[in-house]
Structures are given as C-alpha cells and as structure tokens.
C-alpha positions as CSV (number, residue, x, y, z in Angstrom):
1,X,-38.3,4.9,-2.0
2,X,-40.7,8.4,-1.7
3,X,-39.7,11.0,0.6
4,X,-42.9,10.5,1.5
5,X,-41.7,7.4,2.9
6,X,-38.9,8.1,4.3
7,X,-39.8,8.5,8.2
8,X,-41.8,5.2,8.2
9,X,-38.6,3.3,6.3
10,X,-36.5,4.4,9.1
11,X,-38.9,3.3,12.1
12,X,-39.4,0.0,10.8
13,X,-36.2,-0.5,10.2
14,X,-35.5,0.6,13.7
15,X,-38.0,-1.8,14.6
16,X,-37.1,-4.5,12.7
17,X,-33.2,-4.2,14.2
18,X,-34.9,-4.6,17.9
19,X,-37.2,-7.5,16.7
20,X,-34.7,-9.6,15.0
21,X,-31.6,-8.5,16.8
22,X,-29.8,-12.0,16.0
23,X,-30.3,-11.9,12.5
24,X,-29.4,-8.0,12.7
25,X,-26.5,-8.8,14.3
26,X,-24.9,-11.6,12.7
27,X,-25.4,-9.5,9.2
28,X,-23.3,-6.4,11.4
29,X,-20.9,-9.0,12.3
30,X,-20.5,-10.0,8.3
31,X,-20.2,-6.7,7.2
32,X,-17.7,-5.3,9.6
33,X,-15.7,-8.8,8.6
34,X,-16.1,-8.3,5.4
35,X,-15.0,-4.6,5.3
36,X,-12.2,-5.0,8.0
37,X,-10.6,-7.3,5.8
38,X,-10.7,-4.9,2.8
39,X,-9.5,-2.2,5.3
40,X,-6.9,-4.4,6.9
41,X,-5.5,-5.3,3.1
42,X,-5.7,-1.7,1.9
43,X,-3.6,-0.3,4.8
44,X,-1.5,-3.5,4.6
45,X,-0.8,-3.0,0.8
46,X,-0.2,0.8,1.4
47,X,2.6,-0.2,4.4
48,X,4.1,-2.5,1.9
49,X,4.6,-0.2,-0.6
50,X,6.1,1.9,1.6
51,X,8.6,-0.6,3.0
52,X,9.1,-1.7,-0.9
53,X,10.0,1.9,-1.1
54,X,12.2,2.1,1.3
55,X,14.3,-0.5,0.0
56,X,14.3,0.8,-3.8
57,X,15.6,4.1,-2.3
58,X,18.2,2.4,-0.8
59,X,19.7,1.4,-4.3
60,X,22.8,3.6,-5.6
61,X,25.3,3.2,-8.3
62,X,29.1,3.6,-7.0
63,X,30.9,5.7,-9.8
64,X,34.9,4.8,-8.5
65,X,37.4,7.4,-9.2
66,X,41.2,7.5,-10.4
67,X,43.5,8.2,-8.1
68,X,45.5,10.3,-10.7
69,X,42.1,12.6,-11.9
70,X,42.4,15.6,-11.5
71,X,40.1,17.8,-8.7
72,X,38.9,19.6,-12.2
73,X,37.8,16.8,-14.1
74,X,36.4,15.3,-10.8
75,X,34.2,18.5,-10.2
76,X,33.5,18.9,-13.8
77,X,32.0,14.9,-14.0
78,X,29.8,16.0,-11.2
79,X,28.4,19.2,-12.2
80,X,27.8,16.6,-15.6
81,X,25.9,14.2,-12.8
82,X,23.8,16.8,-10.5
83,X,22.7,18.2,-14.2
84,X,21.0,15.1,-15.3
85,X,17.4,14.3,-14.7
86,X,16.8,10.9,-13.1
87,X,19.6,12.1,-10.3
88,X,18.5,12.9,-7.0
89,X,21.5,13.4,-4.6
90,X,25.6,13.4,-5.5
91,X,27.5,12.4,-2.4
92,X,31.7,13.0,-3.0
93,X,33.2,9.8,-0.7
94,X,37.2,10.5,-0.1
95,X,39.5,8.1,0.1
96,X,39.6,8.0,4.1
97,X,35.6,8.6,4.1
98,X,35.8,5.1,1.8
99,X,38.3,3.5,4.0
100,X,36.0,4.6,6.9
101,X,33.0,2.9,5.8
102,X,34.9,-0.1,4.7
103,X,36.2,-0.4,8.4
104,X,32.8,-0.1,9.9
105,X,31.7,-3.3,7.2
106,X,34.3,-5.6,8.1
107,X,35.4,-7.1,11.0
108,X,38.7,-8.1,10.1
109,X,39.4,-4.4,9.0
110,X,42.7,-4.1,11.4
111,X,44.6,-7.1,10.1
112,X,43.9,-6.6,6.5
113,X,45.4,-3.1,6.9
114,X,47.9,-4.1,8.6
115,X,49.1,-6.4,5.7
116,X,48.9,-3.7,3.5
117,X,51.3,-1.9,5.5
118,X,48.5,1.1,6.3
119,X,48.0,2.0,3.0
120,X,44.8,2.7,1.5
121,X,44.0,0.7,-1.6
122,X,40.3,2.3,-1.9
123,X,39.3,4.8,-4.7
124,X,37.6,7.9,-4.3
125,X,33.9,7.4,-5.5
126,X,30.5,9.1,-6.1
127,X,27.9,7.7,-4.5
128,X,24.4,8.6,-6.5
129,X,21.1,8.0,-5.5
130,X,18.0,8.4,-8.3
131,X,14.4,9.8,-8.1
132,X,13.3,6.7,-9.7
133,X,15.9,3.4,-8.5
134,X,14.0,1.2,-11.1
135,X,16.2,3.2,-13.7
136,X,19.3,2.2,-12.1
137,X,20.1,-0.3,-15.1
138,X,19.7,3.3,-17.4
139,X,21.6,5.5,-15.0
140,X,24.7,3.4,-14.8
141,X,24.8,3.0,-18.6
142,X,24.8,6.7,-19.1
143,X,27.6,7.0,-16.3
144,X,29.7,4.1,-18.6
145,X,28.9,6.3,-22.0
146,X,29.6,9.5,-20.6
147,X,33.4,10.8,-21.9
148,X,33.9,12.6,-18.6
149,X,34.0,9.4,-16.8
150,X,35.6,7.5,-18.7
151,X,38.6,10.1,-18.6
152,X,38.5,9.6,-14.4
153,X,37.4,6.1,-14.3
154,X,39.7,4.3,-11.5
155,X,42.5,2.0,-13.4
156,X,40.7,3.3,-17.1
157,X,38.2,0.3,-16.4
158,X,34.8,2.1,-17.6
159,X,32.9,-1.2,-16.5
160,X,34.6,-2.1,-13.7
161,X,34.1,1.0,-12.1
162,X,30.3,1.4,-11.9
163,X,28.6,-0.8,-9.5
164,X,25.2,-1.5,-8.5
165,X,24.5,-5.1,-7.5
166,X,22.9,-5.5,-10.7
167,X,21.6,-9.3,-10.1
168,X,20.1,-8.1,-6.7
169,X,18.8,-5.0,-8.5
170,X,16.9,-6.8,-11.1
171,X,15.8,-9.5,-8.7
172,X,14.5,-6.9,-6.3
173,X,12.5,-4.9,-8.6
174,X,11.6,-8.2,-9.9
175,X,9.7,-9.4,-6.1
176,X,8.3,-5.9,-5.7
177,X,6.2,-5.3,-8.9
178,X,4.8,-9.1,-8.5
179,X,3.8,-7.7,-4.9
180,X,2.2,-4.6,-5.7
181,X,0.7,-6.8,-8.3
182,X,-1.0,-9.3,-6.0
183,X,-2.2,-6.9,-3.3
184,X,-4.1,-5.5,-6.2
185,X,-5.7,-8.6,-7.3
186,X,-6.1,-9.6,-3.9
187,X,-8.1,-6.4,-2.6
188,X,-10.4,-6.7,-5.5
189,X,-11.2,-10.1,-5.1
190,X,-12.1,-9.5,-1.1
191,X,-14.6,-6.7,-2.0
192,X,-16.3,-9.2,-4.6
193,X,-16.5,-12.2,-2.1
194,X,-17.6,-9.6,0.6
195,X,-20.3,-8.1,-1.4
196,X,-21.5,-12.2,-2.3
197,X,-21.1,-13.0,1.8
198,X,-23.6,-9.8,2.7
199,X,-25.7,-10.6,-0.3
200,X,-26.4,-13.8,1.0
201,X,-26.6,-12.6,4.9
202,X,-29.4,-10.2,3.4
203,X,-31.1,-12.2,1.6
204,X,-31.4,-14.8,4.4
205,X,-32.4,-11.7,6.8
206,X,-35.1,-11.1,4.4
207,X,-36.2,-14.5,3.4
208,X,-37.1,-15.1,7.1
209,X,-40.0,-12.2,6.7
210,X,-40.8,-13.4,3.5
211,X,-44.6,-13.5,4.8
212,X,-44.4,-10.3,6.0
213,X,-43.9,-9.0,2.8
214,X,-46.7,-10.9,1.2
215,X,-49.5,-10.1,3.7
216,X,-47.9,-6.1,2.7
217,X,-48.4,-7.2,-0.8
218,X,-51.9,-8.3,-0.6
219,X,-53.4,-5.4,1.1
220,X,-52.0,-3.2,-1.9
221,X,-48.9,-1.8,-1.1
222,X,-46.1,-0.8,-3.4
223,X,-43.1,-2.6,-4.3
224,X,-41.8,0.9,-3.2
225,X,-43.9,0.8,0.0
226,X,-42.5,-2.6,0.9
227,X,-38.6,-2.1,-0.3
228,X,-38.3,1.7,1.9
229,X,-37.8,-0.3,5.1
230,X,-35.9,-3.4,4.5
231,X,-33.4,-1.3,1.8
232,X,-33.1,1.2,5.0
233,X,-32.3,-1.4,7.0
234,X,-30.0,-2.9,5.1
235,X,-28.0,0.4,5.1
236,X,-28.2,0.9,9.1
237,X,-26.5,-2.6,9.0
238,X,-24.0,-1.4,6.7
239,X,-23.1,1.9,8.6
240,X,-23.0,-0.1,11.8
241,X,-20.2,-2.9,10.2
242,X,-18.4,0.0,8.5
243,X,-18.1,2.0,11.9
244,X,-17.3,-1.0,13.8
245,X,-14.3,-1.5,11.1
246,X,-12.8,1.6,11.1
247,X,-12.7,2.0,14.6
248,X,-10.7,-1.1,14.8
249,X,-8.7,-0.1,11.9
250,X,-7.9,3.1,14.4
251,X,-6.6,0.9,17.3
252,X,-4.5,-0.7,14.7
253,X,-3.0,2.9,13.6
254,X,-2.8,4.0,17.3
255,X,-1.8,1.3,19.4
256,X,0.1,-1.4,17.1
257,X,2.1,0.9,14.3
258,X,3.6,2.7,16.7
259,X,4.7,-0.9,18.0
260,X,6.0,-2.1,14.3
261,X,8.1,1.2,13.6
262,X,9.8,0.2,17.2
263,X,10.5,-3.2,16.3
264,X,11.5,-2.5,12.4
265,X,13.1,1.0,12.5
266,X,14.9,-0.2,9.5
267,X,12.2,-0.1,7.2
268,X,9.9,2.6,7.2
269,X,5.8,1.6,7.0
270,X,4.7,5.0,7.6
271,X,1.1,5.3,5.8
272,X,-0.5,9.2,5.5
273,X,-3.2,10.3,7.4
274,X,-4.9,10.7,4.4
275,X,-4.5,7.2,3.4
276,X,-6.5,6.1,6.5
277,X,-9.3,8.8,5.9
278,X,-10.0,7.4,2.1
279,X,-9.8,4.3,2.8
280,X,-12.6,4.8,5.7
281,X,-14.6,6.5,3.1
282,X,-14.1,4.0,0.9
283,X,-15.4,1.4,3.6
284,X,-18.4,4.1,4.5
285,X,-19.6,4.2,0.5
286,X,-18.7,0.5,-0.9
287,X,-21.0,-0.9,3.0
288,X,-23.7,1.7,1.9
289,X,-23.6,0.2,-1.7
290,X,-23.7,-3.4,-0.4
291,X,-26.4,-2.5,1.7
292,X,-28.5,-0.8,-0.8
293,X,-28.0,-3.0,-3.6
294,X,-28.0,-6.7,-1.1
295,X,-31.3,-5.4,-0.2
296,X,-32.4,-4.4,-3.5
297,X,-31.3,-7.9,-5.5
298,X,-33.0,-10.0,-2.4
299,X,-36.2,-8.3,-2.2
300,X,-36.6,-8.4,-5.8
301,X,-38.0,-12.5,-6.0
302,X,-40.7,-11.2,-3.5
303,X,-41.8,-8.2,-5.3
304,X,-42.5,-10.1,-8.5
305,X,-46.0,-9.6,-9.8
C-alpha cells in the first residue's frame, strides 16, 4: 500500500466498519477472544511459575549435628557450607530452637515429652536452603562427602543425618518441569488456532464484498489500490480486539489478584509489572500481524489476474 494511499485506506476502512458493523464486530469479538486467551494463558503460566517457585524454594536439606561436636568443628563445617556455590542461606537450629519447632508440628508434643522424662532427644542441625532447589539431590551428596561433616555427623551416621524428602523432591521437580512444559505447548498452539479463527473471520468479512472488489478491478485499479483499505481494516479490527483484551486482562490484575494473594497467602503468584506490559505488546504486534497478514492471504484469490 502507497503512501499515496494511505488517507483513502483509512476512510474506507472507517467506512466500511460503519457499513458492515456486524461483520466488523463479530471479527472484534474473535480477535479479542482469540488474544484474551493467549493473554489469559501467558499471565496464567507466568503465576504458575511463580507458585512452582515458591514451592522449589521451600526445599532444604537438614544437616543433623552430634551432640558431642565441638562449637569449632561446628563453626568450621559452616564457614565450609556458606563458602560453597549453589548455597544461599545457613540457618544454625539449637537444640531447644529444634525442640521448638517440633512442638509447634505435633500435637501430642506434651505427652511424648513427658515420657521422655523432659529430655530433649533432638540434634542440633543446619538448615540450608540453595539458589537453585533442583540441585538438592547434588547438595546433599556433597554435604555426605565432605570430611567436616562426617567428623560432626549426629550418632557418626553420614547418611542418616542429611535429609531432604528425597522421593517428594524428585516427584516435585518431576510435576513442575512437565508443567512449565505444557503451558509452553499450550500457548503456542492458541496463537496458531487464533491466527486460523481470524483468518477465516477475515476472509468471510471479505468474501461478502467480493463484488466490490471486482467492479474496483474492472475499472483498473491496482491490486494495491484495492488491498490499502481492506488490509487497513483488517488492522483497526485487530487494534480494537487487542485493546478490548488487555483492558480485561487489567481488571484481572486489579480487581481479582489482589483477591487470589488473600485467599492463597501461602503461595506466592506475584507476576512483574513488566510481565503484564510485554505480554500487552505482545497482544498489540501478534493482532496487528493477524490483521495484516488475514487480510493479505484472503484478498489474494480476488486479486488474481
């Protein structure tokens, strides 16, 4: 399409829109479908992987401790931890801190201590958490090999005294790549049916001033002549759907997030800002592509010579 051409693409596309407001409508309707779905699975996926993530952070090994270690080899073991790479935070947990937290997990706590005549059967313990949890299987096996440990390892039990849930471990990171997986596939395969639905919607929209277009053809205008107007109104359509989705995909962050984090403050499904602001590019460029290239692919059996 000419500059040239420009000004008289955008009136009759104006024009056509007021015309044919039904079929203009029901192709808005499509597209703002079509890309709130996409939307609606990309900030889905991105709250997923932030819940995902909050889990995985929540995996740490328990390195148990010898009651007859020394405070210098304890010390010295964790200046050896806090020195390696894949560890993020060292927490020391004291006997009573143990016992503390053991209380607060059981509800029997009272009457099993008092069968044990108050004493305090729990080891000290550091608790680690890692920059990357899906290393956990690595981290504890360096904690097993490392001679430090096993000189403080509670009752001399190297293997015994590292924990991790290693079955739930595994199984977790397990469910949460064959998510991440999925949303992936699934996003993909949206934006190719969407771009087929508004193909079709297009084509239909045009199909129905198929005559139109050949009366323009046989007084001698251009294929570009012809395409300006229908290719500018195919993108109109496409702006229209893609501000229609993002301004529902704006309630949704305003009015129902806020809603979720209440409900689940356990997990967290905070999503950046800046998540939201690429993916409504995102929906701005991939409706202005449909629109320009539906338009393009539908006109083209009329402009045939």
């Amino acid at each position: 399409m000419a500059p040239s051409n420009l000004g008289y693409s955008l009136r009759e596309a104006f024009s056509h829109f007021g015309r044919n407001w039904t079929t203009s409508v029901g192709a808005v309707i499509t597209i703002f479908l079509s890309l709130f779905i996409i939307g609606l699975f990309i900030i889905g996926s991105a709250m997923i992987t932030s819940a995902i993530g909050t889990i995985e952070d929540s995996v740490t090994i328990n390195a148990f401790i010898s009651d007859e270690a020394s405070d210098e080899d304890v010390e010295a073991f964790r200046a050896t931890l806090e020195s390696w790479d894949n560890v993020a935070h060292v927490d020391f947990r004291t006997k009573d801190e143990a016992l503390e937290a053991w209380q607060g997990m059981t509800d029997n706590a009272d009457s099993t201590l008092s069968a044990l005549d108050g004493e305090n059967p729990l080891p000290r313990s550091f608790v680690i958490e890692m920059e990357d949890s899906s290393q956990v299987e690595a981290m504890a096996q360096q904690i097993k090999d490392d001679p430090g440990f096993q000189a403080i390892a509670d009752g001399g039990d190297v293997e015994g005294s590292v924990l991790y849930s290693q079955e739930e471990v595994g199984r977790l990171f397990q469910i949460t790549g064959y998510i991440r997986v999925a949303l992936i596939v699934l996003v993909a395969l949206l934006t190719f049916i969407a771009f087929i639905f508004i193909n079709n919607t297009i084509r239909l929209s045009i199909t129905a001033r198929r005559r139109e277009i050949a009366i323009m053809r046989l007084v001698g205008a251009s294929n570009g002549f012809i395409r300006g107007p229908f290719v500018t109104e195919g993108v109109l359509q496409a702006l229209l759907g893609a501000a229609l989705s993002i301004g529902v995909l704006e309630l949704i962050r305003n009015l129902l997030m806020p809603r979720l984090h209440t409900m689940v403050s356990w997990l967290s499904f905070d999503v950046p800002l800046d998540v939201f602001l690429m993916t409504y590019g995102a929906l701005v460029i991939v409706g202005i592509v449909i629109g320009l290239f539906g338009s393009a692919i539908a006109m083209r059996r009329y402009l045939k010579v």
